[in-house]
N, C-alpha and C positions, 0 to 999 in steps of 0.2 A: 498714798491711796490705800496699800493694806493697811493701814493702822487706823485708817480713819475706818474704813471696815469694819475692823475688831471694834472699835468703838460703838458702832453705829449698828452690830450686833449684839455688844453687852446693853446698849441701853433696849433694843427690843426684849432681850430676856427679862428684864426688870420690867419694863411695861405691861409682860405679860402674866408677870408673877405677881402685880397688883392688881389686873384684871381678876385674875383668879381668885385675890383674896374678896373681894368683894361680890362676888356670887352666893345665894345663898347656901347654906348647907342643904347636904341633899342625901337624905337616911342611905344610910347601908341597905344593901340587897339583902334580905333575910332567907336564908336558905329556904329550898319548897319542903317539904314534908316527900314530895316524890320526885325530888332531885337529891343525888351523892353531894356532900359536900368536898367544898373546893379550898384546901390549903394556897394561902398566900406565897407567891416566891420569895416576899419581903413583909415583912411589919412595918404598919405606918410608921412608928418608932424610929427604923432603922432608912425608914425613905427621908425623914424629917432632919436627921441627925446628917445626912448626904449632903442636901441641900442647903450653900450658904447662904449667912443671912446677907443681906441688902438691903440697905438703910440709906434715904433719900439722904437724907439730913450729912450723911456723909459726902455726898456731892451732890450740891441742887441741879448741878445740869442732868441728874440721871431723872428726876422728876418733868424734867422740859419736855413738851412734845416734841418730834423729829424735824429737820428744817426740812423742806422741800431741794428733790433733786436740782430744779433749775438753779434755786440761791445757793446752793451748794456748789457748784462748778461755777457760778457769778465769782463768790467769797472765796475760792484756790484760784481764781485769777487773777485776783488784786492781789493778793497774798503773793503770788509770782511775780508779778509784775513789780512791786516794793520792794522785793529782797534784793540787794547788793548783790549786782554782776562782775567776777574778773573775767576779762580778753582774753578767752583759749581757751577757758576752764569750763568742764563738762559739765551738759543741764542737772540739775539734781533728780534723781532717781525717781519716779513716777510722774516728770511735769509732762502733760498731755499734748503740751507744743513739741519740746526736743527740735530735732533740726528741721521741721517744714513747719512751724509758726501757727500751727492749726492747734487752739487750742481747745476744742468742743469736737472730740471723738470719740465713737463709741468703743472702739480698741486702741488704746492706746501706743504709740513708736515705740518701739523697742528701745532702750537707754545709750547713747552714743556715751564711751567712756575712752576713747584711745582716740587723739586729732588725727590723726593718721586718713582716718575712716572718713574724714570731712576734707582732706585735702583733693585737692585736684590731681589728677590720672599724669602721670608725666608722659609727651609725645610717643610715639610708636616707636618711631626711629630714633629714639634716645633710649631704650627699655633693652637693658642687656639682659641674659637670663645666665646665669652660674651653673651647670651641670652638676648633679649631685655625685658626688664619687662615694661608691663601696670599697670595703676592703676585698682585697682579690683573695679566691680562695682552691687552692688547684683545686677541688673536689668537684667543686661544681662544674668543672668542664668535661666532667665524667657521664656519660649516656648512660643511664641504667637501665637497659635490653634484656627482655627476657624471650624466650624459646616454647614453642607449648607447642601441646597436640591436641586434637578434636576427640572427644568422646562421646557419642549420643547413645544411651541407653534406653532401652522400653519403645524404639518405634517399631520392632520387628512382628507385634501384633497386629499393629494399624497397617501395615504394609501387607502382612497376609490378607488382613480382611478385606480392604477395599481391592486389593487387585494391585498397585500401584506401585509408584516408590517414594516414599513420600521422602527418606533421606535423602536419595540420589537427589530431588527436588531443593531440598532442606542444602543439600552440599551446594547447587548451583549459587543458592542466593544468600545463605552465610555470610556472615560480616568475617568471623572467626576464622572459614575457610577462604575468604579472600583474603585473609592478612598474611597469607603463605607462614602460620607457624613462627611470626615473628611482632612482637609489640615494643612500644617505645618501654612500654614501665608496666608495673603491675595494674595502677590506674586502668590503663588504656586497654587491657587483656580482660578486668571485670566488666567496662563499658562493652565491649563488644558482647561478651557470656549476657550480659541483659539482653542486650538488642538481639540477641538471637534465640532466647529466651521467650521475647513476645514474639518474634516469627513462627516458631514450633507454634504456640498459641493458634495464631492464624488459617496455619496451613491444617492444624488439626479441625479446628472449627471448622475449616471452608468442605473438610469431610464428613461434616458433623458429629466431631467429638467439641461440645461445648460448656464442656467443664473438665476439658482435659487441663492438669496440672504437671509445670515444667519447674523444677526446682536444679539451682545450679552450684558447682563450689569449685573452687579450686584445687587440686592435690598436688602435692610433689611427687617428681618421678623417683624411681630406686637409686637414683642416679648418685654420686657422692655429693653432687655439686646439686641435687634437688631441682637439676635442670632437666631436659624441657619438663615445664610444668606442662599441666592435663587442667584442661578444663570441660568439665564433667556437666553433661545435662540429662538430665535424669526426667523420663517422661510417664505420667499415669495418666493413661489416656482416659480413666473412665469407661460410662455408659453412650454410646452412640446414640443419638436424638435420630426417630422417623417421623414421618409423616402419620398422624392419626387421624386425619380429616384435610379434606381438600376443596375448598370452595371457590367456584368461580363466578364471580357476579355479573351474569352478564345478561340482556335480552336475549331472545329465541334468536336462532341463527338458521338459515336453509342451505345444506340438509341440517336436520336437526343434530346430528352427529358431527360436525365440520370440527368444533371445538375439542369435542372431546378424542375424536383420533387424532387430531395434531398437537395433541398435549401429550407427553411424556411420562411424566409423572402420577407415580400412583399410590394409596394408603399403603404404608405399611415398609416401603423403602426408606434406606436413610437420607437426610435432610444434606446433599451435595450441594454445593453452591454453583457450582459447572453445571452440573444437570440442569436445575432452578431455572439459571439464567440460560439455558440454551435452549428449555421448554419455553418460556416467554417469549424469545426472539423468534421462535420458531410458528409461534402463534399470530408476532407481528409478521410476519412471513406470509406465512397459509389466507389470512384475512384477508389480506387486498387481491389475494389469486382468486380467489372466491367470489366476487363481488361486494367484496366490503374496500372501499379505498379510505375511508375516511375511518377505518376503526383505530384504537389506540389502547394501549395496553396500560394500564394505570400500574400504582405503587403498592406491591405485595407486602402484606403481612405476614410473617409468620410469630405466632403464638406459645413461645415454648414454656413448657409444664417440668418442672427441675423434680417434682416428685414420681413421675410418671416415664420422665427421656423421653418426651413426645412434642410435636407440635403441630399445630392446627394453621394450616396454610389457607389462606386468601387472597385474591385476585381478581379487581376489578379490571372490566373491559366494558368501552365503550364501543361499542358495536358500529355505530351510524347506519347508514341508509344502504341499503342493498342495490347497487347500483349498474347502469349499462353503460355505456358507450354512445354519448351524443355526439355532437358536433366538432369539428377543430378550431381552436381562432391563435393566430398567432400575432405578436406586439416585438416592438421594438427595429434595432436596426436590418431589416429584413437583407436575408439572402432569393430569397424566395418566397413565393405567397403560400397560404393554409392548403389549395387546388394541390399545388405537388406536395406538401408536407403529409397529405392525406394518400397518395401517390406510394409514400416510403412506409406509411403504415399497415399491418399485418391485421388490421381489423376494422370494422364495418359500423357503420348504424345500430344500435340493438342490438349487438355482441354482450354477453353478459365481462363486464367487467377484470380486466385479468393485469394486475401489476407489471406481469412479464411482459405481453403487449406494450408496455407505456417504455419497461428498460430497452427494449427493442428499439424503438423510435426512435428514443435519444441515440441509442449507437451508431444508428444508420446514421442520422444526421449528421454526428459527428466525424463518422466515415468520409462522408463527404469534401472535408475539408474546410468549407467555406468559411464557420467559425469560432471567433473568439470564444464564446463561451454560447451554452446552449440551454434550455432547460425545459421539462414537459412535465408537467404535475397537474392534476386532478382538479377541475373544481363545481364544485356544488349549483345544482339550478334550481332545483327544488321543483322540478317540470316530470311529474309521474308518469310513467307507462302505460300505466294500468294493472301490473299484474302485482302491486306490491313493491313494484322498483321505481327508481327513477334515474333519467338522466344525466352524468356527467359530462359535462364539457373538457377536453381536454386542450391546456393554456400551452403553448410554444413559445419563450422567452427568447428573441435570437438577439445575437448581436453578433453582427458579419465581421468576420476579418479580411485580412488582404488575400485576395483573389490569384494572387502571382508567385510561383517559387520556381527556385531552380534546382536541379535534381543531378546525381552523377551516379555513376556507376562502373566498376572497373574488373575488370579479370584476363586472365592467362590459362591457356592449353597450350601443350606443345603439340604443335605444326598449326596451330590456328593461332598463335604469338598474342602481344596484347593487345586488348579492345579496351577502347574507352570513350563510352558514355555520355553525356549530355546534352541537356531540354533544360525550356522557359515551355512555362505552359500557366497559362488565365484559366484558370478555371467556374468562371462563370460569364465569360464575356459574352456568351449569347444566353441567357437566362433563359428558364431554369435548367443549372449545371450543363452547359452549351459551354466547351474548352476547347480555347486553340490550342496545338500544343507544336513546338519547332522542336525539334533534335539534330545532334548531330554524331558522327562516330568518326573518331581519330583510331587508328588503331596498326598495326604493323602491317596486317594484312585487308583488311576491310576502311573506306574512307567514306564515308556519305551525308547526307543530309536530307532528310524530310517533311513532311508538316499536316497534321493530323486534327480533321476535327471530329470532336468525340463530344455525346449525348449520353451524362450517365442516368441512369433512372428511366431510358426514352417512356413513358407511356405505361412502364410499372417496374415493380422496383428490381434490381440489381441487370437490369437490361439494358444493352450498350449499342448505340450505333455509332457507326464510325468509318467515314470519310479517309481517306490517306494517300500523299502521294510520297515518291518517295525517288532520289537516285543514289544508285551505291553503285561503287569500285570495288571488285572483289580480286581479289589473287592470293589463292591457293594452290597444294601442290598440284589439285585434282583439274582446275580450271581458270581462266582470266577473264572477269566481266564486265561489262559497263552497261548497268541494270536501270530502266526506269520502270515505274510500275505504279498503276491506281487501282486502289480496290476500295468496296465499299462493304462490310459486315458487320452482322447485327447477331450480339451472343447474349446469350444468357446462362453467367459465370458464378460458380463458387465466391465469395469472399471471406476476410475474416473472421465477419459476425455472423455470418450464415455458412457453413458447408452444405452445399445443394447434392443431394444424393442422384439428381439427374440436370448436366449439364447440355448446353447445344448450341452452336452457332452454325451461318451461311455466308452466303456473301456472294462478291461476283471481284471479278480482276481481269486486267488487262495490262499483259507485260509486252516491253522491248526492250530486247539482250542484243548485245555485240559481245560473242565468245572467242574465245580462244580453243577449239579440240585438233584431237590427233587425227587429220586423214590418211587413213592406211591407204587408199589409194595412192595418196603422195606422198605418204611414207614418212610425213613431215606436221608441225602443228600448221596448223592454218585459220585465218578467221570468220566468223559465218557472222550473219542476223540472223535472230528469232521474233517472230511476232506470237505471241499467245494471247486466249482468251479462253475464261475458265469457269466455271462456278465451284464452290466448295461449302461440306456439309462434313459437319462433327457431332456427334454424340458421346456425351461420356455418363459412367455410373462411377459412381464414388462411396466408396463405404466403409473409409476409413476413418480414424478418431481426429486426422489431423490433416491441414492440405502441406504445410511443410515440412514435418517431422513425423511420420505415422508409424505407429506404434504397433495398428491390429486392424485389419479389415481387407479390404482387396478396392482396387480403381479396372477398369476397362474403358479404355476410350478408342472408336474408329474414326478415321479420318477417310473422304470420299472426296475425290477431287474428278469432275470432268471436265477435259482441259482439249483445246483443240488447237492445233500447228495451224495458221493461218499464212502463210509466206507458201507462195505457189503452189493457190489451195488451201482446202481446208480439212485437215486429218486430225481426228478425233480420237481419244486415246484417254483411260481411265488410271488415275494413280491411287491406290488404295494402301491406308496401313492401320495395325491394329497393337495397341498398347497395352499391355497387362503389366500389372505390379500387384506382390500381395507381401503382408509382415503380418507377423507372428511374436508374440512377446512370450517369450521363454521363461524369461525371470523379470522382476521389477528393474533389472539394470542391464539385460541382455534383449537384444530384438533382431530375430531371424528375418530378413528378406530378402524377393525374389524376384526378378521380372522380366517379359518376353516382348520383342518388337518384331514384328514379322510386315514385310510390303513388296507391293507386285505393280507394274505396272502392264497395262495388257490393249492391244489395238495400236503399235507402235513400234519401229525396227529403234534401233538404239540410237544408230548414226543420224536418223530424222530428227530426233529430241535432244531439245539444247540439254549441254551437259549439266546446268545448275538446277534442271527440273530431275536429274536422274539419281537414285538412290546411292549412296554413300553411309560408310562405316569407319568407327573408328574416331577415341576424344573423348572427353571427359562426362559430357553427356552417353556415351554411344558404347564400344568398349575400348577401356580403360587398358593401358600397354602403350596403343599406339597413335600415333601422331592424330592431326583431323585429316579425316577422311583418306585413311592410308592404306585401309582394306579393299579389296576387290581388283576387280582384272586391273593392268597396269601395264603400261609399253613404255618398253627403254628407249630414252634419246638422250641428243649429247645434251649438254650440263653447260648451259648458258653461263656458270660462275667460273668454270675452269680457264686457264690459260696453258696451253699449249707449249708458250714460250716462253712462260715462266717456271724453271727446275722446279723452286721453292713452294709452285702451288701444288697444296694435299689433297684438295681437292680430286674428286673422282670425276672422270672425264664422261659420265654417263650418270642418268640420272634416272628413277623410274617414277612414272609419273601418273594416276590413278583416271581411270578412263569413264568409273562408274558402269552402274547394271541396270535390268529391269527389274529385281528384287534382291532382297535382302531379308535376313534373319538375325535377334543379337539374341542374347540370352548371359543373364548376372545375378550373382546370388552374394549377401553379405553378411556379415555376423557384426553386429553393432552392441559396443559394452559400454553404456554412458557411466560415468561415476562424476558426484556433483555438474558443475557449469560444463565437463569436458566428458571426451568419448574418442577409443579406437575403434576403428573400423577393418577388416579382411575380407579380404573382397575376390573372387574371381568374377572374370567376363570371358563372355566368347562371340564369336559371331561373323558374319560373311558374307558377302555380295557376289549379286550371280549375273551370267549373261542373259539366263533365259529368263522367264516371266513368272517363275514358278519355285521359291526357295526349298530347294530336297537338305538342307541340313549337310552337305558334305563339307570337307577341305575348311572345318571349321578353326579358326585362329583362337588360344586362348591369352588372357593375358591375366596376371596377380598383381598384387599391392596390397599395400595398406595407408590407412589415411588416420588424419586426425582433425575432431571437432570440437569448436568451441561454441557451444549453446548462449544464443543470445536471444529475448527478448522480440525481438522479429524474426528467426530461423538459424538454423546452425550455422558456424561457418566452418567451411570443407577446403582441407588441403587434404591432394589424393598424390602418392607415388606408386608407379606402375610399372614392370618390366612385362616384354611381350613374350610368352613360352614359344619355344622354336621359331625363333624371331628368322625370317625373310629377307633375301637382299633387298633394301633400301627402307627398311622399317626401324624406327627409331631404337635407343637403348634401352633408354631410361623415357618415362613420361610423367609429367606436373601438371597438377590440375588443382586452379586457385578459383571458389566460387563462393555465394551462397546459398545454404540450401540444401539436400541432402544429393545422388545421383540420379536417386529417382525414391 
């Protein structure tokens, strides 16, 4: 195939070198009179003398016109096909067939010259493979380690000017300074010195220095051994790029100013990438609070000028429709219909538009429990106002989950021992948010069971009513009970997503006790019945930054109970008490607080009122030292654990046992030092129980501790130790208090 080429080349040279001759001649160009003349590179002479000659008559086939392509590939297949084949022996060097028998292709196979390459593949499972072996060479098993230090030169300008630190930044994310001063080889010590080479880059530009240049090398140290090496980055930060124009492409906005005060950014600062992007997001921000939900912040240009260090910023916003507050409609697996979803929202018909509104609603909802997933986004009606606005519908996407959980709860005071916790509670079994709820309490000293139905949202949002009955076994030091009691009340409470700065609830109750108290008459305990019937009213203010951890503000809440003795007769008697707490944050990691519980009961002799409605002190809510309820008057009797006629019992053969008062005072102050997740606390408490109905502050018990907390994600958790100052015959050591929550 090449040689018929060359051939079939030579003879077009010659075809065309007779063409030629047989044109006629055609005079020479005679120079213009106003054109330079033009030297030849060559004389015809010496072009003629180049040229061989080529003379038919020496081969008549160079005189033959050319065959055609077809009869040419016809005439090298017969020509193939006639030549004398050996069995084995390789095709000849250009035949167009070779091994797939195609002999009409416009690229021709590649030459098979080794049989090898045309045998058959031997099985898989016959195919051994021979491992190549090298010569062993101890050297090679040698790790060649080297040692370096970090050297960044020239950032201590950039670091003045912006404010910042751009090394201390530059150190976190180092490749060089994560490799702890240690690389496999020298290789791997330059790969790093680049990679942190374009980081300086970055972190300069994202300041705007953008044509800051970072050049790097390696040195040896003084060292004999030229170890640790230093690897050297060397910074010219240049000219800082600002801002020389500012444009923002958007339609009028109302107020006409909305844009431009919630944008950040101004001529003539440097071109920050943090700023940039935190003025945009801040704009995505600001626009839906405004009435714009549908705006969107497009893709910013900036324009930098390398002669100037400036750059012309741009930024398109699509503004949309200025819009209100239509309707609700809500889709999917419902918990409840749009009627209460409209219930839990914080805005009206015709409300101008506000993002914050719409995060609201989803939280509450999700507050709720009820579901899997929730979702409330904005959409378009195109249904005008009138005033230039129009309408948004706002969409509730629900999809209910399971209605049912079980819940537990567990803690310890000492003299109040442990208590523990659990409830099944449905919460939507009577729609909408209509929960039954069962509980019950195992505990050392308290055993009961109740079952509560509870309306959250009744009628508008975070307001509760709530059905309950309930019987409890109580025995403590102070009294022994067997309580039933139904109450019905209706509050309106703080929650997570709202801190209510005025709280309130009422209600009504109807209790029957069978007690345990001391009749000094008989000198002995004895058993009574109580019948009561009560109404109760609370008000609280709240002004602190938190309802579980508060940091700064003050709470005051009073509690008003009119309650009246029903069992021969009906004696009417008021129970009243008043909660103060305030903190103070001293430093970012220190918080000062305080708080006072003062309570009276009035219209009542003592001995009349069952003992579990009478004031009591003392426990880890209360003050901290001493047992539950371990404060206030107390009468000695014998000690129901003792035996007499056993040597071996330590036991004290008397015991004092808390009788309760008609008020009471406490008063607690702590010093709180949170650091990271954890926090100590020091703490004193004080406070007293009195016979008469009137708390004078005397014969005040004080008690100290200190506690420790661990902050979590839904409130701290508090372990408190307490001993009580001038501790009293039958009052505890030591006192443990295991909660969640802070004391107060």
């Amino acid at each position: 195939m090449l040689a018929l080429h060359a051939q079939a080349l030579h003879a077009a040279a010659a075809t065309a070198q007779d063409a030629l001759a047989e044109q006629p001649e055609v005079p020479a160009p005679q120079p213009s009179d106003n054109l330079p003349a033009i030297d030849p590179i060559i004389t015809d002479e010496e072009f003629e003398a180049a040229v061989p000659d080529i003379d038919p008559a020496d081969d008549p086939a160079l005189g033959e016109p050319l065959e055609s392509i077809e009869a040419f590939e016809r005439r090298f297949a017969d020509e193939g096909a006639a030549a004398p084949t050996t069995e084995g022996a390789a095709p000849p060097l250009g035949d167009p067939a070779l091994a797939d028998g195609d002999p009409v292709e416009e690229i021709g196979d590649a030459p098979i010259r080794d049989a090898e390459l045309a045998a058959p593949l031997p099985p898989l499972q016959n195919f051994e493979a021979t491992p190549v072996e090298f010569a062993d060479n101890a050297e090679d098993d040698a790790i060649v380690e080297v040692a370096y230090d970090v050297r960044v030169e020239g950032l201590e300008a950039a670091d003045a000017e912006t404010g910042t630190a751009i090394a201390a930044a530059f150190d976190n994310l180092s490749a060089l300074e994560a490799g702890d001063g240690e690389a496999a080889n020298v290789a791997q010590l330059a790969a790093r010195l680049t990679e942190d080479s374009a980081l300086l880059q970055r972190m300069l530009a994202s300041e705007g220095w953008y044509e800051a240049a970072v050049t790097t090398r390696i040195d040896r140290s003084d060292a004999p051994s030229g170890q640790p090496l230093i690897a050297v980055l060397s910074v010219a930060p240049g000219d800082r790029f600002v801002f020389s124009d500012i444009v923002i492409d958007a339609d009028p906005v109302e107020p006409a100013d909305l844009i431009a005060k919630n944008f950040a950014l101004k001529v003539g600062e440097p071109i920050i990438a943090e700023r940039v992007q935190g003025a945009e997001a801040n704009l995505a921000v600001r626009l839906p609070e405004n009435g714009y939900p549908f705006a969107t912040v497009g893709q910013r240009d900036i324009l930098l000028d390398q002669d100037t260090n400036d750059g012309v910023y741009t930024l398109p916003i699509d503004i949309g429709p200025r819009s209100r507050f239509g309707g609700i409609e809500t889709t999917g697996n419902q918990a409840f219909d749009a009627a209460h979803i409209a219930v839990l929202a914080r805005f009206e018909r015709g409300d101008l538009y506000d993002s914050r509104d719409i995060d609201d609603l989803r939280q509450a909802l999700v507050a709720t429990g009820l579901f899997n997933t929730i979702s409330v986004v904005p959409q378009r009606t195109g249904e005008a106002v009138g005033d230039g606005t129009e309408y948004t519908t706002v969409l509730v996407e629900q999809d209910a989950g399971p209605p049912r959980t079980l819940a537990g709860s567990a803690g310890f005071g000492t003299g109040q021992g442990f208590r523990l916790e659990g409830s099944w509670t449905h919460r939507n079994l009577f729609p909408p948010e209509g929960a039954l709820i069962a509980n019950v309490v195992a505990g050392t000293q308290e055993q009961g069971a109740g079952l509560t139905f509870r309306r959250a949202n009744a009628g508008r949002r975070d307001r509760t009513f709530q059905l309950r009955a309930d019987a409890l076994r109580s025995d403590f030091a102070a009294f022994e009970a067997f309580t039933g009691q139904l109450s019905a009340l209706i509050s309106y409470d703080s929650t997570p997503i709202w801190q209510k700065p005025l709280t309130y609830a009422y209600g009504v109750r109807l209790i029957g006790t069978n007690e345990q108290d001391y009749d000094f008459d008989l000198g002995q305990l004895n058993r009574r019945t109580f019948f009561i019937g009560g109404l109760t009213g609370q008000l609280g203010i709240d002004r602190t930054d938190s309802l579980v951890d508060a940091t700064r503000g003050f709470r005051v809440t009073t509690l008003v109970e009119p309650e009246g003795s029903l069992q021969g007769g009906f004696t009417p008697y008021v129970r009243a008490r008043l909660d103060a707490s305030a903190y103070y944050s001293a430093t970012d990691s220190i918080v000062l607080a305080g708080r006072v519980r003062l309570g009276t009961i009035q219209g009542i002799e003592r001995f009349d009122l069952a003992p579990s409605r009478r004031f009591y002190a003392g426990g880890g809510g209360s003050v901290r030292g001493f047992g539950f309820q371990e404060l206030g008057p107390k009468v000695e009797i014998a000690n129901p654990d003792f035996d007499p006629a056993d040597p071996e019992d330590k036991d004290s053969p008397t015991i004092f046992r808390p009788i309760g008062g008609l008020s009471m005072n406490e008063l607690a102050a702590e010093v709180r030092y949170r650091f990271g997740n954890f926090g100590v606390v020091g703490f004193v408490d004080a406070g007293q129980v009195y016979e008469g109905t009137t708390p004078d502050f005397s014969s005040l018990q004080y008690g100290a501790g200190i506690g420790a907390r661990y902050y979590t994600n839904f409130g701290p958790l508090r372990l408190d130790v307490a001993i009580p100052l001038e501790r009293q015959p039958g009052e505890s050591n030591i006192a443990v208090y295991v909660s969640i929550g802070q004391a107060f």
